[in-house]
C-alpha positions as CSV (number, residue, x, y, z in Angstrom):
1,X,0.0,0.0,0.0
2,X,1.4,3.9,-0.8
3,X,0.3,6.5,1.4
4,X,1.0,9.8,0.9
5,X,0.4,12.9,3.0
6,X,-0.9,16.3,1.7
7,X,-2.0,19.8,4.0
8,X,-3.5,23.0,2.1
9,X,-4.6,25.6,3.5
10,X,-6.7,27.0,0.8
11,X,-9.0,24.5,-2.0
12,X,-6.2,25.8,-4.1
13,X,-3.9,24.4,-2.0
14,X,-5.5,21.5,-1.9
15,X,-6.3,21.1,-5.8
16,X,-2.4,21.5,-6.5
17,X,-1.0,18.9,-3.5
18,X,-3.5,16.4,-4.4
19,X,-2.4,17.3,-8.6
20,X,1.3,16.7,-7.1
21,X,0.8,14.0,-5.3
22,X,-0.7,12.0,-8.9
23,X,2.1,12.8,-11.1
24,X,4.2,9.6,-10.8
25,X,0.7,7.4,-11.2
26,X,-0.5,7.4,-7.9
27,X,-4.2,6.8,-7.8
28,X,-5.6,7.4,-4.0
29,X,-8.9,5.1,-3.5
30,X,-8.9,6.4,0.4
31,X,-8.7,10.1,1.9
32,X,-8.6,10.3,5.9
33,X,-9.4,13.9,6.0
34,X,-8.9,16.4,9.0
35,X,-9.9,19.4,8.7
36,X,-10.1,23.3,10.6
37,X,-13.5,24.9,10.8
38,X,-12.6,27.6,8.5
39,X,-12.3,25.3,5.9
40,X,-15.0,24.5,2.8
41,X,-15.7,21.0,3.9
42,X,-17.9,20.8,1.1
43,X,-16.0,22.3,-1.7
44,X,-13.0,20.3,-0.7
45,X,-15.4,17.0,-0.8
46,X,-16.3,17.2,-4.2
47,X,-12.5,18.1,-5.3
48,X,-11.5,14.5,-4.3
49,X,-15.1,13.0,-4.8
50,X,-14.3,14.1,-8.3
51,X,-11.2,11.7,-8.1
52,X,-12.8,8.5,-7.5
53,X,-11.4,9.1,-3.7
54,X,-13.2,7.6,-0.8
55,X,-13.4,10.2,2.4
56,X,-13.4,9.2,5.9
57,X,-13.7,13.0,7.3
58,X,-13.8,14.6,10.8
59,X,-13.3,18.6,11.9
60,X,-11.0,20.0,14.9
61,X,-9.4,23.2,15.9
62,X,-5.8,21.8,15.1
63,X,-4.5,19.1,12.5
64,X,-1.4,18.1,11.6
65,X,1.2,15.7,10.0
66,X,4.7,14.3,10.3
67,X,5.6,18.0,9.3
68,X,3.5,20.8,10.8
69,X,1.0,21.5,13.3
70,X,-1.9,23.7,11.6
71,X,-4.5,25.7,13.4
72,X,-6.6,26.7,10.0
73,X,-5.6,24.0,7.1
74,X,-6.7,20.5,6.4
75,X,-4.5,17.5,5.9
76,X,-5.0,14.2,4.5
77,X,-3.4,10.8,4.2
78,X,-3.8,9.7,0.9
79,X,-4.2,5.2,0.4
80,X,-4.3,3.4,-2.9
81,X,-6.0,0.6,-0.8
82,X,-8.3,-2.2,-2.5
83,X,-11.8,-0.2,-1.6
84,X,-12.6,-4.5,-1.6
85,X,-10.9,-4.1,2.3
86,X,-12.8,-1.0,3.4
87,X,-16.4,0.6,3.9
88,X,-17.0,4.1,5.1
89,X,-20.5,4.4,6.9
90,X,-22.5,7.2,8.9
91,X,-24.7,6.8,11.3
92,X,-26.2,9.9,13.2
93,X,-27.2,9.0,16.7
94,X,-30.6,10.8,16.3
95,X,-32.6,11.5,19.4
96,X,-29.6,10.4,21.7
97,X,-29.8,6.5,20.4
98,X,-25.6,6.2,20.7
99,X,-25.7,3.0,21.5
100,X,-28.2,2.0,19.1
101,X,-25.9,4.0,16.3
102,X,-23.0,1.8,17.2
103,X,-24.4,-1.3,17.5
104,X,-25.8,-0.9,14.0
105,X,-22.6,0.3,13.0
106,X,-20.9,-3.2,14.8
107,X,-23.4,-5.1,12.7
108,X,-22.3,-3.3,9.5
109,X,-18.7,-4.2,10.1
110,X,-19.0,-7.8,10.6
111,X,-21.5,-8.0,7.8
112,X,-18.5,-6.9,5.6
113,X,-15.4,-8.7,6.5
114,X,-15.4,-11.7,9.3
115,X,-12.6,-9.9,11.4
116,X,-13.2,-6.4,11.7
117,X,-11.2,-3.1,12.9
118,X,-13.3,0.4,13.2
119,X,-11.5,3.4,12.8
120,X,-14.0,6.2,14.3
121,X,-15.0,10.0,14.9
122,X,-18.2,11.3,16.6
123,X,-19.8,14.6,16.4
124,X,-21.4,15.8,19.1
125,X,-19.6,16.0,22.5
126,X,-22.5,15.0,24.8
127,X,-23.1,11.9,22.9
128,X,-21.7,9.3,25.1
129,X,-18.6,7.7,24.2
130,X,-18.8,4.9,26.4
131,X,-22.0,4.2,24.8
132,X,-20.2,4.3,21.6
133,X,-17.5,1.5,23.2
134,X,-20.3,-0.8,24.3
135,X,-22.5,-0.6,21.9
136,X,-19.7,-2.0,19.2
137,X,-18.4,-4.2,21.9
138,X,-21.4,-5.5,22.5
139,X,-21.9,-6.8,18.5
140,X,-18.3,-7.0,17.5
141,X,-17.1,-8.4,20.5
142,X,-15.2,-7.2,23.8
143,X,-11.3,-6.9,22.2
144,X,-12.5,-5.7,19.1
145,X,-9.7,-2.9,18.0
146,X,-11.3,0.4,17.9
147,X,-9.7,3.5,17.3
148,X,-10.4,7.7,17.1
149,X,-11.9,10.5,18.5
150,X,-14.4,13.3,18.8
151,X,-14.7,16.3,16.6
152,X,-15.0,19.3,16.9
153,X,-13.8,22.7,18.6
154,X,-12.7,23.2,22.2
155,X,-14.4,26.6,21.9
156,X,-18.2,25.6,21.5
157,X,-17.6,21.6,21.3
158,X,-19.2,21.8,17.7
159,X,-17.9,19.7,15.3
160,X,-18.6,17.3,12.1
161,X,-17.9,13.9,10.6
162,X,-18.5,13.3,7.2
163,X,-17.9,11.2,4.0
164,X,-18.5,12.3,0.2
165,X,-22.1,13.2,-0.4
166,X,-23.2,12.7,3.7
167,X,-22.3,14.6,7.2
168,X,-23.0,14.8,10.8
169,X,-22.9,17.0,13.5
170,X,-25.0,14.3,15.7
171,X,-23.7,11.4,14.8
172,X,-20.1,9.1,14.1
173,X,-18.4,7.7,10.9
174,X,-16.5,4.5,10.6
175,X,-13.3,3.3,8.6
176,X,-14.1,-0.1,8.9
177,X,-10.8,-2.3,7.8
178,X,-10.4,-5.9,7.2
179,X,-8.4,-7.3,10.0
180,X,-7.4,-9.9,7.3
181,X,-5.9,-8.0,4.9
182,X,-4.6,-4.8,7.3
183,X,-3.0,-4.9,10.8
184,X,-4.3,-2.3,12.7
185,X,-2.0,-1.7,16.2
186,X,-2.4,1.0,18.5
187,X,-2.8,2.1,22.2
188,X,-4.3,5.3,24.2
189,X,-2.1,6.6,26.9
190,X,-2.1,9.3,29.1
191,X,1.1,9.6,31.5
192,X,-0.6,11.7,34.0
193,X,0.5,10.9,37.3
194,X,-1.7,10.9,40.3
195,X,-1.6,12.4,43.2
196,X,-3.6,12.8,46.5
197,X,-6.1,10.5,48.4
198,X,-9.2,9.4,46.7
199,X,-12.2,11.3,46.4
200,X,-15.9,10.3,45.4
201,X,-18.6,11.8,43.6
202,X,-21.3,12.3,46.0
203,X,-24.2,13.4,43.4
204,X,-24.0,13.9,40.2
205,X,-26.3,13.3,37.1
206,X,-24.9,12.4,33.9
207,X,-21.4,14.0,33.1
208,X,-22.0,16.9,36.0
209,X,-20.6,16.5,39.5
210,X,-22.4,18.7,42.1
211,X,-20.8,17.0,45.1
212,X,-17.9,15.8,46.0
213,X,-17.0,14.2,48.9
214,X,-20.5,15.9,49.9
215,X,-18.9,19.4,49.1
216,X,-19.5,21.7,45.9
217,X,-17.8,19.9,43.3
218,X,-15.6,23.1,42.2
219,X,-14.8,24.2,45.7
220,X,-12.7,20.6,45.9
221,X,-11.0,21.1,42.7
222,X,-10.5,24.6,43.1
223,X,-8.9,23.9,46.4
224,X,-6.5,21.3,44.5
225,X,-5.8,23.3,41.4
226,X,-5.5,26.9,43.4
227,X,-5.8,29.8,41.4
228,X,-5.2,27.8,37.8
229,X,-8.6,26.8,38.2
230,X,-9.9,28.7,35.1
231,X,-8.7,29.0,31.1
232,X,-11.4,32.0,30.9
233,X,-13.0,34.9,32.5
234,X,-13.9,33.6,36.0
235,X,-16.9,37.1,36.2
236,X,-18.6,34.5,33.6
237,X,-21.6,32.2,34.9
238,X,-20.2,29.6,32.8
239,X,-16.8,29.1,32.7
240,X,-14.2,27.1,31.2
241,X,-11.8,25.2,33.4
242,X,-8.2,24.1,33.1
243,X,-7.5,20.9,31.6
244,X,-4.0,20.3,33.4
245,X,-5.1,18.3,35.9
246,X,-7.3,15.6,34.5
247,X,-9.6,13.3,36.6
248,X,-8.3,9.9,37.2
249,X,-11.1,7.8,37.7
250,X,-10.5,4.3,39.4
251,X,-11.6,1.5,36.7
252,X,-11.2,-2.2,37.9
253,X,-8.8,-4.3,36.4
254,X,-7.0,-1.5,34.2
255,X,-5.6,1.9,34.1
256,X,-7.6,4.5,35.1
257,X,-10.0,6.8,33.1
258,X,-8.8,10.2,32.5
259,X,-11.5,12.6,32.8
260,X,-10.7,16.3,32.4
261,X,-13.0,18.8,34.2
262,X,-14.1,21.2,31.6
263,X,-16.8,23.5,32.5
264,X,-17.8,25.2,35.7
265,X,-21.7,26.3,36.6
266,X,-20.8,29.6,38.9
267,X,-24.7,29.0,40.3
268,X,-24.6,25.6,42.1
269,X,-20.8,25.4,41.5
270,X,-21.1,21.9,39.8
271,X,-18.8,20.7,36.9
272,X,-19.0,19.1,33.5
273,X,-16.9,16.4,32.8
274,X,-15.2,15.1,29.6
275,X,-17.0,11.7,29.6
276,X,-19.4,9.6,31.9
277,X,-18.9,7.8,34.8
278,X,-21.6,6.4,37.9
279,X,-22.4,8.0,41.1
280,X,-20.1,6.7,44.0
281,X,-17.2,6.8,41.6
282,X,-13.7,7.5,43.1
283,X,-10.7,9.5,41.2
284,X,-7.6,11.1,41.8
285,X,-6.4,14.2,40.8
286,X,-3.5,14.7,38.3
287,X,-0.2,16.2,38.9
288,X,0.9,19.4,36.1
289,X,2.6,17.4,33.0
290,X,6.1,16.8,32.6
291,X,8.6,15.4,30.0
292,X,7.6,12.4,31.4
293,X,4.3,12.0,30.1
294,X,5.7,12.4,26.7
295,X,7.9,9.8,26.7
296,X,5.5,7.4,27.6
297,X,3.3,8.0,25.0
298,X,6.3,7.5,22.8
299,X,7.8,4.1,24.4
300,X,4.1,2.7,23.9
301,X,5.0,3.4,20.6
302,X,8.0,1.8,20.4
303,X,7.1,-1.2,22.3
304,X,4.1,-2.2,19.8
305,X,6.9,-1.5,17.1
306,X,9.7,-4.2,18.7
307,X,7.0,-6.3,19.7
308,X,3.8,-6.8,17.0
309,X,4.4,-4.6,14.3
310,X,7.8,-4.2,12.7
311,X,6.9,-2.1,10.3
312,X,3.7,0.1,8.9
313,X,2.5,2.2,6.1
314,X,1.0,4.9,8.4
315,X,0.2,6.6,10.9
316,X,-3.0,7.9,12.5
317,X,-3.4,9.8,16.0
318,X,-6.0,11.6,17.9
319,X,-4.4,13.5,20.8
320,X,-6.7,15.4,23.4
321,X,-6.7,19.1,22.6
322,X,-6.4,19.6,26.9
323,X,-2.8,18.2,25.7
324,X,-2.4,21.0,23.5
325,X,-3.0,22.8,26.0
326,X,-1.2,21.5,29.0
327,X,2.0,20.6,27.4
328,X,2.1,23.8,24.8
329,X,5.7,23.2,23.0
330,X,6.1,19.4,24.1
331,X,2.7,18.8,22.5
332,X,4.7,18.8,19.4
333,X,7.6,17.0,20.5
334,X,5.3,14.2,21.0
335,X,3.9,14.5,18.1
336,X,7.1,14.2,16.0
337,X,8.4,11.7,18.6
338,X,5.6,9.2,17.0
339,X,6.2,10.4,13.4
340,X,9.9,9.6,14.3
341,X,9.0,6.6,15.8
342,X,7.4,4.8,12.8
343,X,8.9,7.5,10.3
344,X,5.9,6.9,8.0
345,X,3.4,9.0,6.6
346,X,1.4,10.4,9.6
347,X,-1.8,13.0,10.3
348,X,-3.7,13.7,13.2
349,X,-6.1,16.2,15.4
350,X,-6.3,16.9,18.7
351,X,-9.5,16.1,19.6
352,X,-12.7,16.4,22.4
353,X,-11.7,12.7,23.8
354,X,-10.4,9.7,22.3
355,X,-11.1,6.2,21.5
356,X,-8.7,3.8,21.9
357,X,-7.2,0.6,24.0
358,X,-4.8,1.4,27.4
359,X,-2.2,-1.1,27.9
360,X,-3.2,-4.5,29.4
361,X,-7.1,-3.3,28.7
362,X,-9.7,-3.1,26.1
363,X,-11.3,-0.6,24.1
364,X,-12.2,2.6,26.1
365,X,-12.7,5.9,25.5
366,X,-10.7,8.3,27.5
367,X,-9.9,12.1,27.9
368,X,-6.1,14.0,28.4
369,X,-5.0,10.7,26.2
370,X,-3.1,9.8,22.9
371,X,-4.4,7.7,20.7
372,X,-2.3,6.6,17.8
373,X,-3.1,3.4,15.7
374,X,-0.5,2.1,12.5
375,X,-1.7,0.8,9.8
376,X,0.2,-2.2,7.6
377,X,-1.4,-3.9,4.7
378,X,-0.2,-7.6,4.9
């Protein structure tokens, strides 16, 4: 299989990378397409739709490749893979029917090839992504590989997923692969280290905590974080909340789930979380990142390389935008550690959570992770 990689920041751009990138006789059958907001997701649809090129699409604030980090472009990684070994489906999730969408989804995949992988996005941040996990799990069975992450824009948490001629801003797309044809290897790690004695969320109701420890949910993390507590205005009723010190949520028989807290109510002082969890849960909180947390990311990397996959054709990852945020300039050393890594063609977003399998677990879906997944046609 060749891959190539191509980022524009105009449809011009675009027109002449993709032109380029055809000259020696490539012909691209597959486009997984990233893409900023300010973008024409549309325009640039029908420019490769016009090429016989299949899209697997999803929007963020930030892309990037083995090259560059770009806050208002769009990259692709470009496959001439057998469309005989893929199918690209949408489902929206409608009037909050995730799991539904992902069981249907499951059922798709295994109606296609007998071993499948799913590559996914989903639009729509409340939409539960643990829903997402079971509801695949539950048809496709439990260590099913599943990889991705939500779209979208840290700034309103809108985003879209999309293929040629359909889109979603409610809803998640698929890359489904045949496991038979295409090794699919990848992990989600965080590196966060905990700190403190546990807590427990005392009331809550759905991804909102109100109590903690049967006190206001921000007056305990306020007390922890100090005066870091807020990314934004803190004279707003609503207010956005640091993502540096994620959540670690206790999960039996694995690694904990990493939860950021990302919005405060100033009116009962409860917070949204980045995910779901029960009532009665216990966490930890997170210590500030340090070189550390890169470097683990990047010997996950290079573990699955020495140990199950030798080689690959490329590279995909989904790294949590709090990242971006928390590690500013080491968010890009880890993302050219991975390119580095694999030194293959690679592209990316950072993303509103991820979907992806922790080491020694299953498939999850997390928050404050990396998920990176290589791709090898056999």
């Amino acid at each position: 299989m060749i891959v190539k990689t191509l980022c524009g920041h105009s449809l011009d751009e675009i027109g002449a990378a993709l032109s380029a990138s055809m000259t020696d006789g490539f012909r691209p059958t597959l486009a997984i397409l990233f893409l900023s907001a300010g973008q024409d997701r549309e325009a640039i649809c029908r420019l490769l739709d016009r090429q016989g090129i299949a899209i697997f699409g999803a929007t963020s604030s930030t892309v990037f490749t083995d090259k560059s980090v770009e806050s208002d472009a769009t990259v692709a990684l470009l496959l001439d893979l057998d469309p005989a070994l893929f199918r690209i489906v949408v489902k929206d999730f409608g009037d909050n029917q995730v799991y539904e969408a992902a069981a249907a989804l499951g059922r798709e995949g295994l109606e296609a090839f007998t071993h499948p992988a799913y590559l996914i996005s989903t639009a729509n941040f409340r939409a539960s992504g643990e829903a997402v996990v079971r509801g695949l799990t539950d048809v496709a069975g439990e260590n099913v590989s599943i990889a991705g992450a939500g779209a979208g824009e840290p700034g309103d948490f809108t985003g879209w997923v999309f293929t040629n001629h359909q889109s979603s801003e409610n809803g998640m797309i698929a890359l489904i692969l045949n496991q038979d044809r295409i090794s699919l290897k990848g992990m989600a790690v965080s590196g966060w280290k905990a700190v403190g004695t546990e807590k427990t969320v005392t009331r809550s109701d759905g991804s909102r905590i109100y109590a903690i420890d049967d006190k206001p949910a921000f007056d305990v993390i306020q007390k922890f974080i100090g005066s870091d507590a807020y990314w934004d205005d803190p004279s707003l009723d609503i207010v956005k909340l640091n993502m540096t010190y994620p959540l670690q949520f206790e999960r039996p028989g694995g690694s904990p789930k990493m939860l950021p807290a990302v919005v405060l109510n100033k009116a009962d002082r409860s917070v949204l979380v980045g995910g779901t969890f029960s009532q009665g849960a216990t966490f930890r909180f997170s210590l500030p990142p340090d070189f550390e947390v890169v470097d683990q990311v990047l010997e996950s990397a290079r573990q699955v390389k020495e140990t199950e996959l030798p080689e690959a054709d490329a590279l995909i990852v989904f790294s949590c935008v709090g990242r971006l945020v928390s590690l500013g300039p080491m968010s890009s050393l880890e993302v050219e550690g991975l390119a580095d890594v694999w030194k293959k063609p690679m592209i990316g977003f950072f993303s509103l959570g991820e979907f992806g399998t922790v080491p020694g677990g299953k498939p999850e879906f997390h928050g404050t992770t990396v998920s990176w997944v290589a791709l090898k046609e056999k």
